[in-house]
C-alpha positions as CSV (number, residue, x, y, z in Angstrom):
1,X,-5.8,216.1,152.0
2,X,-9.0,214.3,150.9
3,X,-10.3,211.6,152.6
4,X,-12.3,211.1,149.2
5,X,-9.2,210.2,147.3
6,X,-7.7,207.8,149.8
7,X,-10.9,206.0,149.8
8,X,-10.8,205.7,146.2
9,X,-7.5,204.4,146.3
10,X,-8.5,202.0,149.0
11,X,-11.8,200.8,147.5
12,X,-9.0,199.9,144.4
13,X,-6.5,198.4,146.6
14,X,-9.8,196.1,148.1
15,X,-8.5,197.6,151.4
16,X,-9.9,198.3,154.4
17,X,-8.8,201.4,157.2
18,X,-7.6,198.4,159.1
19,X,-5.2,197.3,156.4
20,X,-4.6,200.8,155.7
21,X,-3.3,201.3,159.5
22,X,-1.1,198.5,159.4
23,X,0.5,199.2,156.0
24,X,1.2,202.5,157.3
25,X,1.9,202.2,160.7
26,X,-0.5,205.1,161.3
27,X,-3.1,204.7,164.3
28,X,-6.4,203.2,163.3
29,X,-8.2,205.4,165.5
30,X,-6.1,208.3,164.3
31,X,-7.5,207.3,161.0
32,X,-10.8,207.5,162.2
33,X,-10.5,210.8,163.0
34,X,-9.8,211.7,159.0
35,X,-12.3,210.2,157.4
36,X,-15.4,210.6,159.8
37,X,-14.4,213.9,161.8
38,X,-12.2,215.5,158.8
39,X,-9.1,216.1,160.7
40,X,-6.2,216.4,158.7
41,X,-3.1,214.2,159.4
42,X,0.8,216.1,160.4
43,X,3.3,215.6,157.5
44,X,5.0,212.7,158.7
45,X,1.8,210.8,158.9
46,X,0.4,211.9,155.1
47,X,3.9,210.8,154.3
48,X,2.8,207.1,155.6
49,X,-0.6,206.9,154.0
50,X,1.3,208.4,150.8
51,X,3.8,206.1,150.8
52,X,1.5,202.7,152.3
53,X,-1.1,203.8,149.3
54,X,1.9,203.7,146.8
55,X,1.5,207.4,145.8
56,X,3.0,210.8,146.0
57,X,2.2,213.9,148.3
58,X,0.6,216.0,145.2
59,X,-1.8,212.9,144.7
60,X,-3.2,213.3,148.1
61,X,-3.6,217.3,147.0
């Protein structure tokens, strides 16, 4: 996964990792850890982001 597309969406969305964490009920600091040190998130959790962001799997490809 990208962190470049999430952010895309985000910046659309006018949201920030905070609301992102919430909406997902994934971690904030876990979240951290994708965008700034490029660790990829488990299945279950890109299913969260996927489904907080509104978007499929394949988009986050």
């Amino acid at each position: 996964m990208l962190w470049d597309k999430i952010q895309i969406i985000l910046n659309k969305k006018h949201w920030s990792l905070v609301r992102l964490a919430k909406e997902s009920n994934v971690n904030y600091e876990t979240l951290k850890k994708y965008k700034f040190a490029g660790q990829e998130p488990s299945f279950s959790k890109a299913c969260k982001i996927a489904d907080a962001l509104g978007i499929s799997l394949d988009e986050l490809r």
